[in-house]
Each structure stands twice: as C-alpha cells, then as structure tokens.
VEXLUMKE-44478 format. One record per residue (C-alpha): chain; x, y, z. Coordinates in steps of 0.25 Angstrom, whole numbers, plus 5000, padded with zeros to 4 digits. Each point is the difference from the previous one (the first is absolute). Example, Ala and Ser with C-alpha at 12.3 -4.5 7.8 and 13.67 -1.06 7.14 Angstrom:
BEGIN
{miti: A | X: 5049 | Y: 4982 | Z: 5031}
{miti: A | X: 5006 | Y: 5014 | Z: 4998}
end
This chain:
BEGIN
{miti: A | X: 4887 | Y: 5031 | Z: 5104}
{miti: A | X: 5002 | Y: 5006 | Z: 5015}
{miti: A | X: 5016 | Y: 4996 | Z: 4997}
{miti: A | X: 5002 | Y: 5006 | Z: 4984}
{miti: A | X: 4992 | Y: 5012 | Z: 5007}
{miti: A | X: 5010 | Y: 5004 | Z: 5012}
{miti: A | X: 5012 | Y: 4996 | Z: 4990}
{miti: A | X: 4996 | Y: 5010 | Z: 4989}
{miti: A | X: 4996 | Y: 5010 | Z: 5012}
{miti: A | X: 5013 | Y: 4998 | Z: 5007}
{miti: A | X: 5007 | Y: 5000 | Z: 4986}
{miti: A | X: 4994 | Y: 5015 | Z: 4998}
{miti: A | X: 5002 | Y: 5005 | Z: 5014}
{miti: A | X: 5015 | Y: 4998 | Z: 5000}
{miti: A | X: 5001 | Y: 5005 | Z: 4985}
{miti: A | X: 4993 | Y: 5010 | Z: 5001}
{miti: A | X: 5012 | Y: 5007 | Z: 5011}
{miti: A | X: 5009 | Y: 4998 | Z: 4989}
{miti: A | X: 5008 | Y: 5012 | Z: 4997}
{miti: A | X: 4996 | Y: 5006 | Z: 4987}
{miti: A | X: 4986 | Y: 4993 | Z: 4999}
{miti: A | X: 4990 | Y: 5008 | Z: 4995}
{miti: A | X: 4989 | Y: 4991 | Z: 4999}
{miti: A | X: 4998 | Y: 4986 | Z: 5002}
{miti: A | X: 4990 | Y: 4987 | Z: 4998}
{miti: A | X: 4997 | Y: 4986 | Z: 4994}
{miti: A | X: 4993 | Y: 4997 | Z: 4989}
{miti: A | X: 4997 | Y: 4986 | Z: 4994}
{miti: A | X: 5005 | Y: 5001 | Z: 4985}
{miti: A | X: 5010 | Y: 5011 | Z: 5000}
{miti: A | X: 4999 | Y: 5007 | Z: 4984}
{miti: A | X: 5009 | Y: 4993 | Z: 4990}
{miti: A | X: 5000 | Y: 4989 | Z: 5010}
{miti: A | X: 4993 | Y: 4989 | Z: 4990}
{miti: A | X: 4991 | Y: 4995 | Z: 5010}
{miti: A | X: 4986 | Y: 5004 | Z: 5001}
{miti: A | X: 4986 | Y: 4993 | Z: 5003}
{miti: A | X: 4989 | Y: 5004 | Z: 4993}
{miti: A | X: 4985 | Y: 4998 | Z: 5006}
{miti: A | X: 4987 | Y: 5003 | Z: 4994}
{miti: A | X: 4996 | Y: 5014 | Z: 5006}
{miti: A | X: 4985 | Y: 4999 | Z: 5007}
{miti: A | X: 4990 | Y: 5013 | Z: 4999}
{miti: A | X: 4990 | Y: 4999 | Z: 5010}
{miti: A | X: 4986 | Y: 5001 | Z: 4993}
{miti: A | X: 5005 | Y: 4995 | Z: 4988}
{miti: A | X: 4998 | Y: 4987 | Z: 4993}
{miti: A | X: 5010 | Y: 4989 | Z: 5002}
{miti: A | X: 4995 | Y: 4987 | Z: 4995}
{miti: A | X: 5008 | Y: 4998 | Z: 4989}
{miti: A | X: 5013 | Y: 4999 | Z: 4992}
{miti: A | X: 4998 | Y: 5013 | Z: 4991}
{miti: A | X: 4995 | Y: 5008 | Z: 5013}
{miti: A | X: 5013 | Y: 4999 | Z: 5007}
{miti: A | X: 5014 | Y: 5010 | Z: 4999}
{miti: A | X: 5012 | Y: 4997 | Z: 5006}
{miti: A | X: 5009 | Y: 5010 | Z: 5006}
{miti: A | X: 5012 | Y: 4998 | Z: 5007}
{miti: A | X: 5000 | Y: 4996 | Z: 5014}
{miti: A | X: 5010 | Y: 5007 | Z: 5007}
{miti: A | X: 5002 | Y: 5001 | Z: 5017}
{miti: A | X: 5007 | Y: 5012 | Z: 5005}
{miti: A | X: 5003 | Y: 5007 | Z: 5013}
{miti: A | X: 5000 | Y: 5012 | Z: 5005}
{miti: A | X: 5012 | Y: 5010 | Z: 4994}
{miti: A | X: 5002 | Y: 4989 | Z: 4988}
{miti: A | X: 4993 | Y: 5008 | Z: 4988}
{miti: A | X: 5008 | Y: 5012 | Z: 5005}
{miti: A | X: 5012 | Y: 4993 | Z: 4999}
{miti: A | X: 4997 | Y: 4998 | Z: 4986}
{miti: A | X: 4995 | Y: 5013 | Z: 4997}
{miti: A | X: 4987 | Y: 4998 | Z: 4995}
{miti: A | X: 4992 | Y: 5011 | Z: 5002}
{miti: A | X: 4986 | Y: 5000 | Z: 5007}
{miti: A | X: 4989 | Y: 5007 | Z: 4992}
{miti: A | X: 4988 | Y: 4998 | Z: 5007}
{miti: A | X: 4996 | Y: 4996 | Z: 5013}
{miti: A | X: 5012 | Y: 4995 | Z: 5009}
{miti: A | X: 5011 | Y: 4991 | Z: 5002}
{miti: A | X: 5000 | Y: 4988 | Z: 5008}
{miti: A | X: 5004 | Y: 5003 | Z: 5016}
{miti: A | X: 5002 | Y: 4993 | Z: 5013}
{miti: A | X: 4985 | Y: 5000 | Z: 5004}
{miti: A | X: 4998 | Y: 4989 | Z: 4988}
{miti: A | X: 5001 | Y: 4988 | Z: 5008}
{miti: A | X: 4995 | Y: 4986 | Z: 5002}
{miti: A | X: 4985 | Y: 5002 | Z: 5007}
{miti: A | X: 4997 | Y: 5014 | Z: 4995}
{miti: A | X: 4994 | Y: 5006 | Z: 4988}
{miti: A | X: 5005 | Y: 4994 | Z: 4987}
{miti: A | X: 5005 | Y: 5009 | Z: 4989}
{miti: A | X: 5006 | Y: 4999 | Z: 4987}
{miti: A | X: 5008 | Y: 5009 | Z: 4990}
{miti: A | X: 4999 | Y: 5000 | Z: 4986}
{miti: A | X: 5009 | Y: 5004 | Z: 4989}
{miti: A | X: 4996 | Y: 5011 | Z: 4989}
{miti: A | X: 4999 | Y: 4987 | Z: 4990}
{miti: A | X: 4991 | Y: 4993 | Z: 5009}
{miti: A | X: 4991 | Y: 5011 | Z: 5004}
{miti: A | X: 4998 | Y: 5003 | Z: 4984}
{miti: A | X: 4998 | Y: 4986 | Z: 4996}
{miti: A | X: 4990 | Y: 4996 | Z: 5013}
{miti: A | X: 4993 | Y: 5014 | Z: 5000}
{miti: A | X: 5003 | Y: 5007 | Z: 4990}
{miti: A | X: 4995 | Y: 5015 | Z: 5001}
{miti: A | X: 4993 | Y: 4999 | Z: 5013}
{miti: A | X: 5010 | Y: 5002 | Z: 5014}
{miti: A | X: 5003 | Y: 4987 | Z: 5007}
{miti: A | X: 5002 | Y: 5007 | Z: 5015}
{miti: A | X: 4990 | Y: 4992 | Z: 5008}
{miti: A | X: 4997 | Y: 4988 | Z: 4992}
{miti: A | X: 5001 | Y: 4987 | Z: 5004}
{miti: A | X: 5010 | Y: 4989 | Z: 4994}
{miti: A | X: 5007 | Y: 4989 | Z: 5000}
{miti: A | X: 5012 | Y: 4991 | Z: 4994}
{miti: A | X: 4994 | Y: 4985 | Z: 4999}
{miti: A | X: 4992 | Y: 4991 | Z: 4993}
{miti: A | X: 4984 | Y: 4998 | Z: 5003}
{miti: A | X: 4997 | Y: 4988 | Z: 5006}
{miti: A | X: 4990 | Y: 4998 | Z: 4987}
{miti: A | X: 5010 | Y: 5000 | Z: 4991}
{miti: A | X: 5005 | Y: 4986 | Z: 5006}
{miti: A | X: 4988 | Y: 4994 | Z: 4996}
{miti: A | X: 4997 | Y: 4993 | Z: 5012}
{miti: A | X: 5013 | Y: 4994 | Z: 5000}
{miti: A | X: 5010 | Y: 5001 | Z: 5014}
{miti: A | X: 5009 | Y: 5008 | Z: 5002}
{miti: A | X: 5012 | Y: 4996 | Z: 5005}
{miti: A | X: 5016 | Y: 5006 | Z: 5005}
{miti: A | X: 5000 | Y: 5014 | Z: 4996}
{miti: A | X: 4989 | Y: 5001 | Z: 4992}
{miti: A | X: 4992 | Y: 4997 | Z: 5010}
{miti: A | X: 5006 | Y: 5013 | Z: 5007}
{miti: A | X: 4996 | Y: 5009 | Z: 4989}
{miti: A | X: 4986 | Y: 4995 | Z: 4996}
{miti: A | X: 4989 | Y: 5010 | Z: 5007}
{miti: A | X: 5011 | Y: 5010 | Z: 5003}
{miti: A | X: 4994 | Y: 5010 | Z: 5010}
{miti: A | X: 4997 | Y: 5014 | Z: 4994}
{miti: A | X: 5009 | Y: 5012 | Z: 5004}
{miti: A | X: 4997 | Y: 5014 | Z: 4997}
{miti: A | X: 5008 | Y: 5008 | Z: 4989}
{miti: A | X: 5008 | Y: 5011 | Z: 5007}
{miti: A | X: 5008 | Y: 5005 | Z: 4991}
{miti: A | X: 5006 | Y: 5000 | Z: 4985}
{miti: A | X: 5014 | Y: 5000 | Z: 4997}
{miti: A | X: 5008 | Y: 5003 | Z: 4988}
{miti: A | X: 5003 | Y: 4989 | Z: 4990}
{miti: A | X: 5012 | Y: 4990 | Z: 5002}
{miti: A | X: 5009 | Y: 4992 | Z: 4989}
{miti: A | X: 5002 | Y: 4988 | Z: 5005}
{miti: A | X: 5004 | Y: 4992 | Z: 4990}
{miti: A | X: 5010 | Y: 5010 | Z: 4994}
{miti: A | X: 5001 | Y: 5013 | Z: 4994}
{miti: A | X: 4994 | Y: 4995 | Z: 4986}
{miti: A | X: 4987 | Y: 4995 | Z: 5004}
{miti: A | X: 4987 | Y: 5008 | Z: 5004}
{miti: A | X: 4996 | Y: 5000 | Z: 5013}
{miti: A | X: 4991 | Y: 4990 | Z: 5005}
{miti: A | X: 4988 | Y: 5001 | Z: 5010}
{miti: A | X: 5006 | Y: 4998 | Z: 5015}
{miti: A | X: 4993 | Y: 4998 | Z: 5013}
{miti: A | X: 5009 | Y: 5004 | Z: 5013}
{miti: A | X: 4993 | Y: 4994 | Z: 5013}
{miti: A | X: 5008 | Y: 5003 | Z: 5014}
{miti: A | X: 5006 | Y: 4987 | Z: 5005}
{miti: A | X: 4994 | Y: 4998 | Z: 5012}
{miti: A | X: 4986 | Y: 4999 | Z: 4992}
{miti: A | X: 5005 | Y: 4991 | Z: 4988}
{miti: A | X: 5000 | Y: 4986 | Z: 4998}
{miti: A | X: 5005 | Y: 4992 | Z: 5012}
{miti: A | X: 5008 | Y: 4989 | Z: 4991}
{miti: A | X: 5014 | Y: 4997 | Z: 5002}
{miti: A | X: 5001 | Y: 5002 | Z: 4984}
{miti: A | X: 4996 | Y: 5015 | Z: 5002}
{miti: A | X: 5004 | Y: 5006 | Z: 5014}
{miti: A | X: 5014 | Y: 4992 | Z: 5000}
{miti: A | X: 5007 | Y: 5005 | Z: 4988}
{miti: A | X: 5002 | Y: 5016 | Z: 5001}
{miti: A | X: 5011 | Y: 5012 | Z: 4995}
{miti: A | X: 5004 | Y: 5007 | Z: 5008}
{miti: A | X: 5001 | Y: 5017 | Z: 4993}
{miti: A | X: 5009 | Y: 5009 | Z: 5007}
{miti: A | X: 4999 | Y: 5015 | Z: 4994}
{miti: A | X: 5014 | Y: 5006 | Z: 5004}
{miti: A | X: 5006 | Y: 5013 | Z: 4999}
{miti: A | X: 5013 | Y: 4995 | Z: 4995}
{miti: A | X: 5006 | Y: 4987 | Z: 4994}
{miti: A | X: 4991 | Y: 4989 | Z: 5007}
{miti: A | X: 5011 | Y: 4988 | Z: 4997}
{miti: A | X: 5009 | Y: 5001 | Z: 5012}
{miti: A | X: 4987 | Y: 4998 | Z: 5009}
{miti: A | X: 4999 | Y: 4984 | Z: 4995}
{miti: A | X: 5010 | Y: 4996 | Z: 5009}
{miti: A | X: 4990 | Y: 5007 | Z: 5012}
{miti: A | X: 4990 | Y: 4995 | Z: 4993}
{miti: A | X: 5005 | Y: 4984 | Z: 5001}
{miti: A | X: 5004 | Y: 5001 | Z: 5014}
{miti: A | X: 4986 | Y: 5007 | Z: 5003}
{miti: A | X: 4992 | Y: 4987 | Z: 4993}
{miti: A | X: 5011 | Y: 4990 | Z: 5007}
{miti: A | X: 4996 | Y: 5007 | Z: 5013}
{miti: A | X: 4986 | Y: 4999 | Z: 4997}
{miti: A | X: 5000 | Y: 4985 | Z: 4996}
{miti: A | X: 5013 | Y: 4993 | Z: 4997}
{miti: A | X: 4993 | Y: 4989 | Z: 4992}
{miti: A | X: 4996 | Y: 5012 | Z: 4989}
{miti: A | X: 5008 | Y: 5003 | Z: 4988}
{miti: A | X: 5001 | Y: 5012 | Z: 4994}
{miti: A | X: 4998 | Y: 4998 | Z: 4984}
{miti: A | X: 5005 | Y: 5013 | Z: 4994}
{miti: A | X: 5003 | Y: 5012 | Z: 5002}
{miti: A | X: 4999 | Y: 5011 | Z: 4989}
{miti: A | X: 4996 | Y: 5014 | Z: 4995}
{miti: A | X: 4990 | Y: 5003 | Z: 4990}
{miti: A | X: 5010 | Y: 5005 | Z: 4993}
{miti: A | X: 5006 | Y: 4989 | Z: 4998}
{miti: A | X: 4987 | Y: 4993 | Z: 4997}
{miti: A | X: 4996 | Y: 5009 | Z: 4989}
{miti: A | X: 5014 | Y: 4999 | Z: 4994}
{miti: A | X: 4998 | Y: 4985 | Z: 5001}
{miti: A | X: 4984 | Y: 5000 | Z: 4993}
{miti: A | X: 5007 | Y: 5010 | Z: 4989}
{miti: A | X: 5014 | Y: 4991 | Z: 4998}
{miti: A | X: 4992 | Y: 4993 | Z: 4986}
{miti: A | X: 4996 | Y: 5015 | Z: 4995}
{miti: A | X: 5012 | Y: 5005 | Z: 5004}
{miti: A | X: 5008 | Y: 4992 | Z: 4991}
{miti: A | X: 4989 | Y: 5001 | Z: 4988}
{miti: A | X: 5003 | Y: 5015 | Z: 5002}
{miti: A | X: 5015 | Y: 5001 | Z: 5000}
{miti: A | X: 4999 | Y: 4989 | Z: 4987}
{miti: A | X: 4991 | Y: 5011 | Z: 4995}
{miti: A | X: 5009 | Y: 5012 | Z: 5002}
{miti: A | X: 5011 | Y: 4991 | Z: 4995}
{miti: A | X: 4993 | Y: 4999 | Z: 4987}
{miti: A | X: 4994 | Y: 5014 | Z: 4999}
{miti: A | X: 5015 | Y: 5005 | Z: 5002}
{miti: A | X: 5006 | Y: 4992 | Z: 4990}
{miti: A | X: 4988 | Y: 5004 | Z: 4989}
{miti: A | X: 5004 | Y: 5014 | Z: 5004}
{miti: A | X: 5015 | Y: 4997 | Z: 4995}
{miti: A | X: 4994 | Y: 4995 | Z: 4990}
{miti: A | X: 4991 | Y: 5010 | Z: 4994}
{miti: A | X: 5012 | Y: 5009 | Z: 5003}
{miti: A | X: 5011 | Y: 4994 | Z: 4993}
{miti: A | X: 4990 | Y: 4996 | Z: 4989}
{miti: A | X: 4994 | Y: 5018 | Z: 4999}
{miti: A | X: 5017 | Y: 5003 | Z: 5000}
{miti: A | X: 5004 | Y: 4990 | Z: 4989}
{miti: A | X: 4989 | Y: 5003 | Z: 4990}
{miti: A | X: 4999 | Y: 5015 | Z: 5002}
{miti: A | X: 5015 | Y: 5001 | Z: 4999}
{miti: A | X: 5001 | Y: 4992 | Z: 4989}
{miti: A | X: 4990 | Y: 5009 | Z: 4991}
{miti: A | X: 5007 | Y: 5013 | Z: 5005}
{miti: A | X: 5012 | Y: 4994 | Z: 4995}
{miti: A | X: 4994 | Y: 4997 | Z: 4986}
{miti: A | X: 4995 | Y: 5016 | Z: 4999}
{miti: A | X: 5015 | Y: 5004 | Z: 5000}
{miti: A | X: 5000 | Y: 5004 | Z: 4985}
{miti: A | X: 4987 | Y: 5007 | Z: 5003}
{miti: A | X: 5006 | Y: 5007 | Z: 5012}
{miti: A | X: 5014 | Y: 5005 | Z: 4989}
{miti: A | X: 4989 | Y: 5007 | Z: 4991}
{miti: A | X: 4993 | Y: 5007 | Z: 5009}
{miti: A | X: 5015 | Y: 5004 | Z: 5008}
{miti: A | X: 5004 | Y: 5002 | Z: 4984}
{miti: A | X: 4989 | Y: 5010 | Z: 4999}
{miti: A | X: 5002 | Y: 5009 | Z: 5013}
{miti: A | X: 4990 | Y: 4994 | Z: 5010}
{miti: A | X: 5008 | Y: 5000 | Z: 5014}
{miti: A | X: 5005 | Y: 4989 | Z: 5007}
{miti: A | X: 4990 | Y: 5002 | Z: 5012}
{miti: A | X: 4990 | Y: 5001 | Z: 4993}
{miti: A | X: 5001 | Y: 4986 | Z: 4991}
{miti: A | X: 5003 | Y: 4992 | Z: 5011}
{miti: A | X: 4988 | Y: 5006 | Z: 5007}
{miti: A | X: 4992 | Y: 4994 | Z: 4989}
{miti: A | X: 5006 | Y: 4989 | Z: 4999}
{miti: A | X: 4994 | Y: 4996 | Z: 5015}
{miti: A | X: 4989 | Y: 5007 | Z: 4997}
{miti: A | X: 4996 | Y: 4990 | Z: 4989}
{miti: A | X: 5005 | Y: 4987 | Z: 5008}
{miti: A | X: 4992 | Y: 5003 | Z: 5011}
{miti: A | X: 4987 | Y: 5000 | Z: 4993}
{miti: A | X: 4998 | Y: 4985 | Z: 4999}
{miti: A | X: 5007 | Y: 4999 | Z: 5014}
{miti: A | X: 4989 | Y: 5008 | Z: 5007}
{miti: A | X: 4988 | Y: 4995 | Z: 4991}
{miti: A | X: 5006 | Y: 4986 | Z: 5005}
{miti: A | X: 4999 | Y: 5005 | Z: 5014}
{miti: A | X: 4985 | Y: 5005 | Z: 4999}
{miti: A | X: 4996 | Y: 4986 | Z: 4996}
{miti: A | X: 5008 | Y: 4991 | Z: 5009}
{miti: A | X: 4994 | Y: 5009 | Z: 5012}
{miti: A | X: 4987 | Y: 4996 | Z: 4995}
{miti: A | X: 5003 | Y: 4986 | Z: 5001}
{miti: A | X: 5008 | Y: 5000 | Z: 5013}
{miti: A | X: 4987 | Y: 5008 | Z: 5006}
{miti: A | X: 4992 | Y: 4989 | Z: 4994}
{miti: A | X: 5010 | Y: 4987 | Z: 5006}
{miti: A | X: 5000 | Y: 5007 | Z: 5014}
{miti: A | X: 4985 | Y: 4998 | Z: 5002}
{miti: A | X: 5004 | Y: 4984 | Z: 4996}
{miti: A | X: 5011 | Y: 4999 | Z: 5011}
{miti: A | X: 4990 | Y: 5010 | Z: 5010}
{miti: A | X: 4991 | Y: 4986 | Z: 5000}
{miti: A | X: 5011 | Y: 4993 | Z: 5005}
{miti: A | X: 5009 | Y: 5007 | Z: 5011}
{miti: A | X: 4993 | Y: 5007 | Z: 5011}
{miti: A | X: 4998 | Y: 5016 | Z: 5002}
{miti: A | X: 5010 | Y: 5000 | Z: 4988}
{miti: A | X: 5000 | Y: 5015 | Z: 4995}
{miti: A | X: 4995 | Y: 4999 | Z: 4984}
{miti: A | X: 5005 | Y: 5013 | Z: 4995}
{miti: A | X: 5014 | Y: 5002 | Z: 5007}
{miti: A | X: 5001 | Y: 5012 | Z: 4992}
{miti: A | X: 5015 | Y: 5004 | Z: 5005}
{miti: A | X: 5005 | Y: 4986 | Z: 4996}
{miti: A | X: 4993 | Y: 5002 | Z: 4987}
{miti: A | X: 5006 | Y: 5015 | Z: 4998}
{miti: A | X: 5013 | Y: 4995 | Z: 5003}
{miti: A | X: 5001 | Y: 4988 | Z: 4988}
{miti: A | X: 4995 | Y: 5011 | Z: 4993}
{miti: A | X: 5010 | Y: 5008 | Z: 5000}
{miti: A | X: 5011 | Y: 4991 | Z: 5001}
{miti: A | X: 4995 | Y: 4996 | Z: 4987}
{miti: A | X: 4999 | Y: 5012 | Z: 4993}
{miti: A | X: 5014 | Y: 5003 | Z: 5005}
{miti: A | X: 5006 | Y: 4989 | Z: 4995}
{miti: A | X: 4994 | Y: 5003 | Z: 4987}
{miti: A | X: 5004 | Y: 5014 | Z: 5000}
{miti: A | X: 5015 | Y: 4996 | Z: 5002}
{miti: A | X: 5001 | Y: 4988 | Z: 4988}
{miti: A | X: 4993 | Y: 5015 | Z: 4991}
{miti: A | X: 5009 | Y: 5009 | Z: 5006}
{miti: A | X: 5015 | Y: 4992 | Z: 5000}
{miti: A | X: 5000 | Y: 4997 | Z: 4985}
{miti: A | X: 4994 | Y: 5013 | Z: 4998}
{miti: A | X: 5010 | Y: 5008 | Z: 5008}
{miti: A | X: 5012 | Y: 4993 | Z: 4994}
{miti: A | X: 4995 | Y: 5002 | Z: 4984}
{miti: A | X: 4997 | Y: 5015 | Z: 5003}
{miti: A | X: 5016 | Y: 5002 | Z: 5005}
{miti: A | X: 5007 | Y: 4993 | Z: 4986}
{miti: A | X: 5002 | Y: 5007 | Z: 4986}
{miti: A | X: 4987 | Y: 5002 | Z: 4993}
{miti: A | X: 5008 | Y: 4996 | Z: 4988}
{miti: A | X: 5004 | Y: 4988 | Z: 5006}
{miti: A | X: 4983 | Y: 4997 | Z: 5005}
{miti: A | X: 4997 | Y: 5001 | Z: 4988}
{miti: A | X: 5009 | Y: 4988 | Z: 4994}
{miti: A | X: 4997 | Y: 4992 | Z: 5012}
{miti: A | X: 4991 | Y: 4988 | Z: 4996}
end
C-alpha cells in the first residue's frame, strides 16, 4: 500500500508541474472506462441484515484534484483535500444519485456511511481475500455531494457513486493498484504522453503505461454505434425528402398540365396571364400545405419515440422542421407554376385545341 501510495503521489507531483495543467488527479474507474465495482452502501442506523435492505453504489477511490479534473461540480459540503489521509477522520462523497436514492429529502452532510458488506450478511460464513477487506467496512462521514457522473456512457442514467480518498479505501492490491491518472490542460494534452511515459519509467521501470487518451476521444468511442445509426438515419431521412420532392413535383406538374385547355378559356375570355398562373399555384398548393399540416403532426408525434432512444435529443427541432417545410412547398409551388407559366405565354386558340 505504502508503494502504490508514493507512486500515485510522485506520479501527481511531477504532472502536476506540467506546463498547461490546470488540474490534476487519480481516480479508480475513469467515466466511460468500463470498469467499475459496485458495493452495497451501509447507513448507519439503519437495518442491514438482509438481502432487500441493501443498495449498491458504485465504489469509486479518488484523490485530491481528480473530481476537478473531470469537472464535476460540488454542490454541497466539500471536495476531497490533502488532510484526507490514512489515520485521520474518514470521509466519504456521494453523487446527486446516491444522496437521493440513500436519503432522499433529508441532507446527508454529517451522516455516517460506508461501501461494504455486513458481517451478517455472510451468515456466519468466513470471509476470505477481498471480501474479507470489505466486510465491516469502517464508517466515514459524508462530506460533501457532487454532481452526478455517466459512467457507462452518454445514454444511460446516472447511477449512484461513492468517492472515498485513497489513503482511506480498501487496502487491496485489486483496488489501490489500478488507477488513471486525469490531467485538466489548457491546451491539447496529447504531446504530454511522451513526459508522461518517461515520468512513470522514472518512477518504476517495471510499470507500463496502458493508454493514454482524451475524454474526447472516449466519448467519441462510447458514441461510435449511435453515431452510425444517426448518419444511417440521415441517410434515409435525406433520400425520403428527395422522394417526397420529386413525388410533389411530378404529380402536381402533371395535373397543371392536364388544366391547359381550362387555362386557353379563361386566356380566351380576357383573364390576364398573371393572374391565371397565380391561380393555378394557388390551387396546387392546397393539398400540398393540407399534407404538410398533417405530416408535422406526425413527425412531432415520431420525435417523442426517437426522444426515448438518443440522449438530451432535442424533440421539436422546430428550424429543421421549417426548413423541409418550405422546401416542400417550393417544390410544390415550382411543378404549379412552370406548366402554368408556359400555357399562359401560347395562343389562346391554340390552348384551346390542346388536349
């Protein structure tokens, strides 16, 4: 423990003189990461006996500077410091998810918790290897609340999480060995890992380095799969839109055309040019724009479907919707107007015997 402490101090010490680092930290499971531990949570004063009395949260060890560096944002109470160490007062963080699910309306600051399981729970039965580390977990006091965390990506709901300082977590090799480091940078961050390698190579030689990556990067990763149902989706949506417009362009042209005779009687009988082709896309619109009115109540209806399955997705993008709506209507007003404009400019007489 000593060893995995003075490498993740040393690690922070030298990056923290990094030029460009705003903020930096370790944390245990990095968001998006994919690996988490999840531990029954413990209320003092509260019954613990049995199955349905215990709620997990995430587990999730952290030092000072690492919530920063992610920029999650403390609402209550405070952050984790320097003064949270190995022999002093124990103190825990919760997210906004676990402080409503654990305590719902009443204000955690000051309670006592812990991630473990009861030593009743076993049913007298040892425990051994690391469950033995986390049965009877000592109590720490709930110092602050923090705001909620994705980490298992941008489509699933926040669970509840736990943050405990390292020097006060579990002592197992399966918990304070395997760490991220978070640098916070003012710029791009990627020509550090070169630093960063010779740093942990200095540190201990025998250490690799597994990866070194944005969260950029790792959203864009969690989002690949969406991202290609969404472009598919556009894809589609475009070539429907084609559709639709070729469809309005052929059928409306092709009933102007059929009013050419119409067109020569009223030409025949004075009526200005302006003026019957001004009708014409009048009356051709009509069906256009009653077809509008009612695929916009539909699409208004599909966006609450597609709402339940992409995340923050906006469900009246009412600019998108104004622009195929007037697309639309233009295309229709062009297949009224051309046939319309070119059987106002021939002879009356010769409308007339058109058939």
């Amino acid at each position: 423990a000593s060893r995995a402490e003075a490498l993740r101090r040393g690690l922070l010490e030298r990056a923290a003189r990094y030029p460009g680092v705003r903020q930096a930290g370790v944390i245990g499971s990095v968001p998006l990461g994919g690996s988490t531990m999840n531990l029954p949570l413990l209320i003092e004063g509260r019954p613990q006996g049995r199955q349905e009395d215990l709620r997990s949260a995430i587990y999730n060890a952290v030092s000072p500077g690492a919530l920063e560096a992610l920029g999650v944002r403390l609402l209550a109470g405070r952050l984790p410091d320097d003064n949270d160490r190995a022999g002093g007062e124990r103190v825990i963080l919760l997210n906004a998810a676990a402080a409503r699910q654990f305590f719902g309306d009443e204000d955690p600051l000051g309670r006592l918790a812990a991630s473990g399981l009861p030593r009743a729970f076993l049913g007298g039965q040892p425990a051994e290897g690391f469950l033995a580390a986390i049965v009877d977990p000592p109590y720490a006091r709930v110092v602050g609340v923090v705001s909620d965390v994705r980490q298992f990506g941008l489509l699933s709901e926040p669970q509840p999480e736990v943050y405990v300082p390292f020097e006060q977590g579990f002592a197992a090799p399966v918990v304070r060995n395997s760490f991220s480091l978070l640098l916070r940078t003012a710029a791009d961050p990627r020509p550090l890992t070169a630093t960063l390698r010779q740093d942990l190579r200095g540190l201990d030689p025998a250490l690799p380095m597994d990866a070194v990556r944005t969260m950029e990067a790792m959203v864009g990763d969690s989002l690949r799969s969406l991202r290609f149902v969404v472009v598919l989706l556009g894809v589609f949506a475009g070539v429907a839109l084609l559709l639709a417009a070729l469809g309005i362009y052929g059928v409306v042209s092709w009933l102007v055309s059929q009013r050419t005779r119409e067109m020569g009687i009223r030409l025949a009988l004075g009526a200005p040019p302006q003026g019957v082709v001004g009708l014409v896309v009048r009356q051709g619109l009509r069906p256009v724009l009653a077809g509008l009115v009612l695929g916009g109540g539909l699409a208004f209806l599909l966006t609450r479907v597609f709402a339940s399955q992409f995340a923050e997705a906006v469900t009246t993008d009412a600019p998108t919707c104004l622009a195929v709506a007037v697309l639309l209507t233009s295309v229709a007003a062009l297949a009224c107007w051309l046939p319309a404009r070119r059987a106002s400019r021939v002879d009356p007489m010769i409308a007339l015997r058109s058939e």
